[in-house]
N, C-alpha and C positions, 0 to 999 in steps of 0.2 A: 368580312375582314380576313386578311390573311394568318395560317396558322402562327401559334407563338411561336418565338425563337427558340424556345424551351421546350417544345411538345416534346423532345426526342431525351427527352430526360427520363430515366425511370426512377421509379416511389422505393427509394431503401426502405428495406426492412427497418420495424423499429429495433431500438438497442434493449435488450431483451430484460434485461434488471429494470428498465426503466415502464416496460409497458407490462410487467410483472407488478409495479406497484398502481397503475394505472387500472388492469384487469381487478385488485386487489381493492380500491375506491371505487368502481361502481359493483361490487358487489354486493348487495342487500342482506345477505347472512348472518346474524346478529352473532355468532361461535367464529366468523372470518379471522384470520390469524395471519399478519406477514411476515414471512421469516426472509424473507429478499431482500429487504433494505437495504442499502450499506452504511448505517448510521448508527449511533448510539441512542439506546431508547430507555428511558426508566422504568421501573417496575408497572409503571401506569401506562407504558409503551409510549410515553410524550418522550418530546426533544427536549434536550436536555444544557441552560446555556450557564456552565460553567460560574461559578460564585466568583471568583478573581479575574472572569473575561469581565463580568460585571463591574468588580470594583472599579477595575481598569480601563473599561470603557469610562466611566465616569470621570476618573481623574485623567482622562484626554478632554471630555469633551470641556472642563472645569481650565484647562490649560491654554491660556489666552494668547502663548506664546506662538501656536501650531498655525500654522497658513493653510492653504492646497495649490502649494505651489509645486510643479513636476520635481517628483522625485530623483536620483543618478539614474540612470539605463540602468545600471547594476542591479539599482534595488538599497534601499533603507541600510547605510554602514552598521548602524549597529544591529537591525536585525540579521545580515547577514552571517556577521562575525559569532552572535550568540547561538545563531542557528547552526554554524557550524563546529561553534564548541562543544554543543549536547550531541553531534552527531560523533565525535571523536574524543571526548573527554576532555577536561579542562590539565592533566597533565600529558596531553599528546605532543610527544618530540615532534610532530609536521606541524603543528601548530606554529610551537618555540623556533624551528626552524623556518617559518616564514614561507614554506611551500603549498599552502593553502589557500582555496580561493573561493569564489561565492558568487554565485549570480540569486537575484529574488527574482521567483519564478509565479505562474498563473497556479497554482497548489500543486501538487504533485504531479501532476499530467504535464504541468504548462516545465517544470525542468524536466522530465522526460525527452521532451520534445526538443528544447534547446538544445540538451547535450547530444539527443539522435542528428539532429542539425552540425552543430558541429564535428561528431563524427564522421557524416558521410562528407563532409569536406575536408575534413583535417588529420583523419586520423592515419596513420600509418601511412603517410603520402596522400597524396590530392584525391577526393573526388573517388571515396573507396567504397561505391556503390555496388560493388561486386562482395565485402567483408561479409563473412557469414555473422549473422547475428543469434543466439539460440534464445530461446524462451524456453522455462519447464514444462510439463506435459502433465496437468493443464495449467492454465496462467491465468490472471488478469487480461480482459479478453481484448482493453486498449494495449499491452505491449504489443502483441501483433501488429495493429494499426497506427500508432506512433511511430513505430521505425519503417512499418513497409510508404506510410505518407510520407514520410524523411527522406525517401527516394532508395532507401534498400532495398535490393530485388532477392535475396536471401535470405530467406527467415525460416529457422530451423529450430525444431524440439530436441529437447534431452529429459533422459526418462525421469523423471521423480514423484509421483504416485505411486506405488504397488496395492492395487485394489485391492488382492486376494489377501496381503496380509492388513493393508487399511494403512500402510504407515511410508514410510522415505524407500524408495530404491536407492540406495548409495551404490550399489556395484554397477545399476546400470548409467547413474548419472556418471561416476565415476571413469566409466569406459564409453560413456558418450565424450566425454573431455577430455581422452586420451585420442582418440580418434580424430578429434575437431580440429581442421587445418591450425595452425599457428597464427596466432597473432587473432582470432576468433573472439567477438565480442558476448559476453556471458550477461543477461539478465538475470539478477539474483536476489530470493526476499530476504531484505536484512532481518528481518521477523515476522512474525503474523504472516508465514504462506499464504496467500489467499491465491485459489479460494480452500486450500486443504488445509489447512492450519496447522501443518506439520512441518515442522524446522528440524536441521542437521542438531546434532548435540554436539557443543563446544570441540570436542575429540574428531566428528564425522569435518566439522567446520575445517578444522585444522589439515585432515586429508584431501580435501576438495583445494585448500588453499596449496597444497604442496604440488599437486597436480595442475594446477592452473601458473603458478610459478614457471616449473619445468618445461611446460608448453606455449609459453608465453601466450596467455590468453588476459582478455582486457578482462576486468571486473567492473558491471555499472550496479549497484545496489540501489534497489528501490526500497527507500524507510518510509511507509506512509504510516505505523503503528506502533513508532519508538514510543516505550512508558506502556502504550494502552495494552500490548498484549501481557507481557507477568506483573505491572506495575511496578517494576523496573528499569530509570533509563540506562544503566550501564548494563543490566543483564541484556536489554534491548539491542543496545548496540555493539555486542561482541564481537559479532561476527566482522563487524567495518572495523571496529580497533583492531582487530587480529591481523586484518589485511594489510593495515595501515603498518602495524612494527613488524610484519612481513617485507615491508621494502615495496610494495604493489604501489602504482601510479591509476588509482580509480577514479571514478564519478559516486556520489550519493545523492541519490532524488528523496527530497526530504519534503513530508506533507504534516501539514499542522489541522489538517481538516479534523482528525478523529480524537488526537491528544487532545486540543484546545476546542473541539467544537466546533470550530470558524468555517465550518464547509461552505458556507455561500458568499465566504470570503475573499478564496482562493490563494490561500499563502502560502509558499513552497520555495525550497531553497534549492539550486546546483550547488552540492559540495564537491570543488575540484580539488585532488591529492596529488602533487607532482613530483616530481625526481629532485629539484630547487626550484625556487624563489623566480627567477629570469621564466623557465618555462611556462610555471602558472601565469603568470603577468601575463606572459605571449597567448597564452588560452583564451585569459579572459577579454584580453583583445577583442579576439577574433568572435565570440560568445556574445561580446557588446556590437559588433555589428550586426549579428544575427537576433537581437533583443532590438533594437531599434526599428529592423523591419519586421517586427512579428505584432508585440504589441508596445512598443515605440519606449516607455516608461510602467513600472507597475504601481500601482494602488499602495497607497500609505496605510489606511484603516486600519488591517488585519495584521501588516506588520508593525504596526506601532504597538498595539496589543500585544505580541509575541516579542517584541524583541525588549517593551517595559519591563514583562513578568519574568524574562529570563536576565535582565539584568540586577534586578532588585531581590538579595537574597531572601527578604521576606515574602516576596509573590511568590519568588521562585518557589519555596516550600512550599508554600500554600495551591500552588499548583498543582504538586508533585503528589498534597493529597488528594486534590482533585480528581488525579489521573486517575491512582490507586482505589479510589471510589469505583471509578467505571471500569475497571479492571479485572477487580475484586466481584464485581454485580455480576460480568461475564462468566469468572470460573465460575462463581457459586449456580447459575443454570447450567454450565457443563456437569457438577455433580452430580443436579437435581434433576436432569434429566436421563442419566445415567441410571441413577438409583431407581427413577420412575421402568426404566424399558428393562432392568434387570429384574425388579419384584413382579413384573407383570408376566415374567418370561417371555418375553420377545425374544423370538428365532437370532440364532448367529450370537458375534460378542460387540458388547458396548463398551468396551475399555477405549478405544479409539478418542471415545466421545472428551474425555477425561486428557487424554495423553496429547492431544492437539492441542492448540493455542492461539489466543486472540479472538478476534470479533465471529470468525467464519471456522464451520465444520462441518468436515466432507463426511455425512450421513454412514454412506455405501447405498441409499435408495437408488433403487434402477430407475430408467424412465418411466416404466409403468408402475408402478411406487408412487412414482410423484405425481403422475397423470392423477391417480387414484385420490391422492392428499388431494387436489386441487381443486378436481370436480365433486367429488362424494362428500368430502369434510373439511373445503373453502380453508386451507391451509395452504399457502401461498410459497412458495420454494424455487428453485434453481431446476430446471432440467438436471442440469447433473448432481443433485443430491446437496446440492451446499444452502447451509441455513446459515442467518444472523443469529447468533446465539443472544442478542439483543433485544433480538424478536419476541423470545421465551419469557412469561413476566409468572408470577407466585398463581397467578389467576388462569393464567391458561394452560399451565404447564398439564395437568392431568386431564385435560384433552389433548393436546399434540403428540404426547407420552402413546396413550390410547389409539392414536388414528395412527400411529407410525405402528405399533401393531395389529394394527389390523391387517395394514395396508403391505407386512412384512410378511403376516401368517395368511394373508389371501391371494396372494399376487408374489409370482417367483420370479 
């Protein structure tokens, strides 16, 4: 027979978080520990499905009214409008003003892609596959590959890790964005950095935003952790509202995989912010023809879920303590593992561990650090030092405490 059509294909690599938890199930270890995930885990390290996704599943499936019949291209009106309310506050003058708009997206990745899509066709003039794009240093390792498959051939860093002190570089982000041609498109975490979990403080937010102003630089905020990281959604979303009564024309990619749970869901909203009313409309246009050829209609399920509990002030609370359940589970391992690597004296300082936020924190383990974690004491991690603080449960903690020192006092 003649060779395949396909021989001349080669084997990617796999995606590394994913065959991190793959290496992580066949391991036989009975002490094995994953701190890779990127999911919410309970103290017994199980998935965790939400008490009011419950309820609320039920009172759909009890709903004799519901069809499956194709949803708008847009996306579910009411989950989109609610999804965009929590993303901008229910007293947001763009709201009142009518220059907001929504697309329901594959979760967070799936509007990523949409809005990368309609940038490299729309923005700033036709077809602006030359527009620098930047990502932080380091990032979310799909922004890179969302906008470089979107057909951007410029895809650039700006600094914000400072390893040596563990925490934000602002002065180099800051003169990365002074530098950055005009009209330069900014990928930015409206919370929960990941994978550093170190966020600008309201004050630092405010000079990035003054700088990005003056330099006419676009703002795309990616929310995949509003609520989960302080248990907070308005502390959550400062950074977008600050934007927003800044007079800024953004994007927000909004994920409900971690808030709600719903990760094999896939439910995600494009929140678009305009100048007026006429503009958005022309967006989302253009947004709905690029929704049609992607994946044609989206899934009802997950936004019926989302956009019930957000309409109904009773779920709504009931949500919110939900959130602050899995939020509150995360800092209390940041403490307790702080507390564990400071009484054991572990080399260097752990205040980092503390001063981060959200689901993900960037250690400082070097790679042979984690080499050591992985093969010696079946403690599962990131090459570059970032753990699920999720991962951490009452039972394992004074082992990982222990193997992070050894692995810090044996290996430099």
């Amino acid at each position: 027979m003649a060779a395949s059509i396909f021989a001349a294909v080669p084997h990617s690599p796999p995606v590394a978080v994913f065959k991190l938890t793959a290496d992580f199930r066949e391991d036989s270890d009975s002490r094995k520990v994953n701190l890779g995930v990127g999911a919410y885990r309970t103290d017994e390290g199980q998935p965790w499905v939400l008490p009011v996704v419950k309820k609320v599943e039920q009172m759909i499936a009890n709903d004799n009214s519901l069809n499956h019949e194709y949803l708008p291209i847009l996306g579910l009106p009411e989950f989109r409008a609610n999804a965009s309310r929590i993303a901008l506050g229910d007293d947001s003058p763009a709201i009142k003003e009518k220059r907001v708009g929504s697309v329901q997206c594959l979760g967070g990745t799936g509007a990523l892609r949409i809005g990368a899509d309609f940038l490299r066709r729309w923005y700033n003039g036709n077809n602006n596959t030359a527009t620098p794009v930047y990502v932080s240093t380091p990032t979310w390792e799909n922004h890179n590959s969302v906008f470089m498959e979107a057909g951007f051939k410029d895809i650039r860093t700006y600094h914000y890790w400072d390893a040596a002190k563990r925490g934000l570089d602002l002065q180099g982000l800051l003169n990365d964005m002074e530098q950055a041609p005009e009209f330069s498109i900014f990928i930015l975490h409206a919370c929960a950095h990941n994978p550093t979990g170190t966020d600008p403080t309201p004050d630092q937010w405010k000079q990035i935003a003054a700088v990005m102003k003056r330099r006419s630089l676009f703002p795309f905020f990616d929310s995949a952790y509003q609520g989960f990281a302080s248990g907070s959604l308005d502390k959550d979303a400062w950074a977008v509202r600050y934007f927003v009564s800044e007079g800024f024309e953004l994007f927000c990619a909004q994920s409900f995989s971690k808030n709600f749970g719903l990760y094999n869901e896939r439910v995600g909203n494009l929140t678009v912010v305009g100048k007026d009313a006429d503009n958005v409309q022309r967006v989302l246009s253009q947004m709905e023809k690029i929704v049609r050829t992607t994946w044609s209609n989206p899934p009802s399920q997950g936004a019926r879920i989302v956009a019930t509990t957000l309409a109904s002030p009773q779920l709504f609370d009931e949500w919110k303590g939900n959130v602050k359940t899995m939020a509150d589970r995360v800092l209390l391992m940041r403490s307790e593992l702080r507390s564990r690597l400071e009484a054991l004296g572990t080399p260097g300082t752990w205040n980092h561990i503390t001063e981060q936020i959200g689901m993900f924190s960037f250690t400082g383990l070097n790679p042979k650090q984690v080499e050591y974690m992985v093969k010696e004491k079946h403690i599962y991690l990131m090459a570059s030092g970032r753990i699920n603080m999720c991962g951490l449960t009452t039972k394992n903690l004074d082992y990982v405490a222990k193997s992070i020192h050894e692995a810090v006092t044996k290996i430099q």
